[in-house]
C-alpha positions in Angstrom: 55.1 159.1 174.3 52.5 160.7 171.5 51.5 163.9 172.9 47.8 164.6 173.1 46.4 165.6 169.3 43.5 167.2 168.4 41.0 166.3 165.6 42.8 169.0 163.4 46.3 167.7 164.1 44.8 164.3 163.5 43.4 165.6 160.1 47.1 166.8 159.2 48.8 163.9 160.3 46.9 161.7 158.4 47.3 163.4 155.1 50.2 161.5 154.0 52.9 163.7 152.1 53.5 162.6 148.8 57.9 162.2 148.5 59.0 165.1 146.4 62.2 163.7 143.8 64.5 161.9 145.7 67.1 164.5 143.9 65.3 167.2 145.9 66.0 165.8 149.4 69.5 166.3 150.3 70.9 170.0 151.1 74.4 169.3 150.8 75.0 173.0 151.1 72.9 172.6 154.5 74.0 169.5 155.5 69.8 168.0 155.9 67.7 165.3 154.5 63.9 166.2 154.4 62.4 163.0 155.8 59.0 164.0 156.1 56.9 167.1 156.4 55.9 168.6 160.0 52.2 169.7 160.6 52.7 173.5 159.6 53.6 172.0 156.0 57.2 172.7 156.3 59.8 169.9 155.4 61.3 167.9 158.5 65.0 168.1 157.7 67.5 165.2 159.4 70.7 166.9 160.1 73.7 165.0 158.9 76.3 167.7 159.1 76.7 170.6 160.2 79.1 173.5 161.9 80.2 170.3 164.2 81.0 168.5 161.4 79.0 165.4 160.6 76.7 164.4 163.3 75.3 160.6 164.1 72.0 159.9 164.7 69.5 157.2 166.7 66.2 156.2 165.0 63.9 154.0 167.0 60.9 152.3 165.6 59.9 149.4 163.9 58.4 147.8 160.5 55.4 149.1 160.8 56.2 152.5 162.3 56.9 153.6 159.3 60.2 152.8 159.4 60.7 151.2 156.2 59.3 154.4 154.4 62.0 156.6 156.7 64.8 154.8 155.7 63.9 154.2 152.5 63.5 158.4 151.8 67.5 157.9 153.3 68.8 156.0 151.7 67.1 157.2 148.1 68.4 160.7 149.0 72.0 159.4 149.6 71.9 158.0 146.0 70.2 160.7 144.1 73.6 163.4 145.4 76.2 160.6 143.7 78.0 162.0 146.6 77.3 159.6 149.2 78.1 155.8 150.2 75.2 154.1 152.3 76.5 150.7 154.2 74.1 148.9 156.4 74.8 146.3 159.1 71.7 144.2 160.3 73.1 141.0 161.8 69.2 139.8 163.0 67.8 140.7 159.2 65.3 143.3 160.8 65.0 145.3 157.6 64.6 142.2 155.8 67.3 140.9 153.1 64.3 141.1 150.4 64.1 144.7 151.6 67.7 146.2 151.5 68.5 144.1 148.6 66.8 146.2 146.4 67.8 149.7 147.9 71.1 151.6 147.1 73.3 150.4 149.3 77.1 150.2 148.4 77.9 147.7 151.4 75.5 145.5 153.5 76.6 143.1 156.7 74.2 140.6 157.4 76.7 138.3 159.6 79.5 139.0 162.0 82.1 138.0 159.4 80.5 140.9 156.7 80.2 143.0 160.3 83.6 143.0 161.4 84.9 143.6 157.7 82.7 146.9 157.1 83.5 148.1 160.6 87.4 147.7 160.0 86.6 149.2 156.5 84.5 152.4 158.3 87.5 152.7 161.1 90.3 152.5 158.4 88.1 155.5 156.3 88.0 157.3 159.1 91.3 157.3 160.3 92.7 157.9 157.2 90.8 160.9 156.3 91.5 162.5 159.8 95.3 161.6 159.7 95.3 162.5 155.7 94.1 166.3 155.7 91.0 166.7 156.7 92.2 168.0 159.9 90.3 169.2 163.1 90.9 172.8 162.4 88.8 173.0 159.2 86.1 170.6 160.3 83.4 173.0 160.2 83.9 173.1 156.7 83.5 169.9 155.6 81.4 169.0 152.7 81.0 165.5 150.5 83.0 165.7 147.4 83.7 162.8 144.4 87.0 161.9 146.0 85.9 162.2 149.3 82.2 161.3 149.2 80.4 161.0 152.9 79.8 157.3 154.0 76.1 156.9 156.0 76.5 153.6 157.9 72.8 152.2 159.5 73.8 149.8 161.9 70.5 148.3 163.1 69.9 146.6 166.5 72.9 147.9 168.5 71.2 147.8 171.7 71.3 144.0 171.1 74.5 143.0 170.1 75.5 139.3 171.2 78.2 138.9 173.9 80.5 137.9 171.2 80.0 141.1 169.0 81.3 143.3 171.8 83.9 144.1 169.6 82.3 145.4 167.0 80.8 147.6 169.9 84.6 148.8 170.6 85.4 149.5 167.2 82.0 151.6 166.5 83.2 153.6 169.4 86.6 154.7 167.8 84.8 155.7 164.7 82.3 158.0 165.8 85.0 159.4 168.3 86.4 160.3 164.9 83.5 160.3 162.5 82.5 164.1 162.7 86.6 164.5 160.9 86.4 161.3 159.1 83.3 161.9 157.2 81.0 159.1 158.5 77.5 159.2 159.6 76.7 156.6 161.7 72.4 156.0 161.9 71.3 153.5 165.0 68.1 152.0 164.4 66.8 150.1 167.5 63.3 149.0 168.8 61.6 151.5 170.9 63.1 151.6 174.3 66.1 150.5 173.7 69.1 151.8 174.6 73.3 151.5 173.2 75.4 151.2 176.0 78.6 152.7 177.0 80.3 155.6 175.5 79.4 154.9 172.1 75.3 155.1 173.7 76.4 158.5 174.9 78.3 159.8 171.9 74.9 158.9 170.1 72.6 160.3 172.9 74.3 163.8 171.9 73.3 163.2 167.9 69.7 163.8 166.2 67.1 161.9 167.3 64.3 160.3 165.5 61.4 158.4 167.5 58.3 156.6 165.2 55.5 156.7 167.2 53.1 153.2 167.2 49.7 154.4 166.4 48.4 155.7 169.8 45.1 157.7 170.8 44.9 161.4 170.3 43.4 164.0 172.9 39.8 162.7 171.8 40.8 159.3 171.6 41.3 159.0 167.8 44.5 157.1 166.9 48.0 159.1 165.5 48.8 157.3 162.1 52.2 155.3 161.3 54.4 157.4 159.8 54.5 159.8 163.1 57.5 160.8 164.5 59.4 163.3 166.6 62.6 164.9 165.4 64.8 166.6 167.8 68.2 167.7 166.5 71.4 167.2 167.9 72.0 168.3 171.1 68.4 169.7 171.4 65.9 169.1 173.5 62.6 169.9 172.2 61.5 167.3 169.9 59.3 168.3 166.5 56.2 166.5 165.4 56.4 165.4 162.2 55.2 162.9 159.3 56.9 160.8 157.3 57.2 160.9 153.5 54.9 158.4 151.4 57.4 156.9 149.0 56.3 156.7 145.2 54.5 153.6 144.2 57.3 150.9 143.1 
């Protein structure tokens, strides 16, 4: 729910932040990407990983919500480090084919088929790292390197998987059970309201949180912008206003 604004929060909200370099967005020492900038002026930073190890993450919204800008700032951070992989599964084309086509991504799943053989790709990753070295003991030190480069999978629509996906439901389970070891950052984007069930909704309930907020009236009855969100990091529970990043002009 938006909480109640006031005309100066509207004023700041509505002052859309201009994306600094896309070079500029990823603290790989800090384990953050800036998404946006919160109404004090400070940057809105996305933990990834941190003295856990890497963290997942649920982002709920839709086109519209500014959600294509948000992921967009993700994804364009990922690149710009040459020290990250970004795969995406979107089995209902939510994002829009014409729209991740021409982002960075390394690996996209539009059917089950693609699905099931980025998931086994993911598991195997994972797995391997964990069983290879970079062992439980020295997680908290973990950073992306050239050899070892962090993987950022956004699997989009969880909440409303088909019956006969289940599987991949399963399988996305053993990977974030291991991911924090492994190196993978798993991103669920669903519609507002929706949930992922079972222990892989739980393991994600513990992760950062990002909710984009449909416009919605203000204290005085003025409306919030698109591009609104709240942040809360992982295992938080106070959630941060923040806005968005306006992505350069194309």
């Amino acid at each position: 729910m938006l909480p109640d604004l006031d005309a100066l929060r509207l004023a700041a909200l509505r002052t859309i932040p201009d994306r600094p370099s896309a070079e500029t967005l990823f603290d790989i020492e800090g384990g953050t990407i800036a998404i946006g900038r919160h109404l004090d002026g400070s940057r809105a930073a996305l933990e990834v990983f941190g003295p856990d190890g890497v963290v997942c993450a649920t982002v709920t919204g839709l086109p519209g919500y500014g959600l294509d800008a948000l992921l967009d700032t993700l994804w364009a951070a990922e690149a710009a480090t040459g020290l990250v992989e970004s795969w995406v599964i979107d089995l209902g084309d939510s994002l829009g084919s014409g729209r991740t086509s021409s982002r960075p991504l390394e690996r996209r799943a539009g059917t089950v088929a693609e699905a099931d053989s980025l998931v086994t790709a993911a598991r195997e990753l994972v797995l391997t790292r964990v069983h290879g070295g970079l062992a439980r003991t020295r997680y908290e030190d973990y950073r992306p390197t050239a050899d070892q480069k962090l993987v950022t999978l956004t699997a989009v629509g969880l909440a409303d998987l088909p019956a006969e996906t289940g599987h991949l439901q399963r399988e996305l389970e053993t990977i974030v059970r291991w991911a924090a070891f492994g190196g993978l950052h798993l991103r669920a984007v669903d519609r507002p309201g929706r949930r992922v069930p079972g222990a892989l909704g739980r393991s994600l309930a513990n992760g950062a949180r990002i909710e984009l907020l449909a416009d919605g009236p203000g204290a005085d009855g003025e409306r919030a912008p698109a591009g609104t969100g709240l942040l809360t990091a992982p295992y938080a529970e106070q959630a941060e206003l923040f806005r968005v990043w306006s992505p350069p002009a194309p």
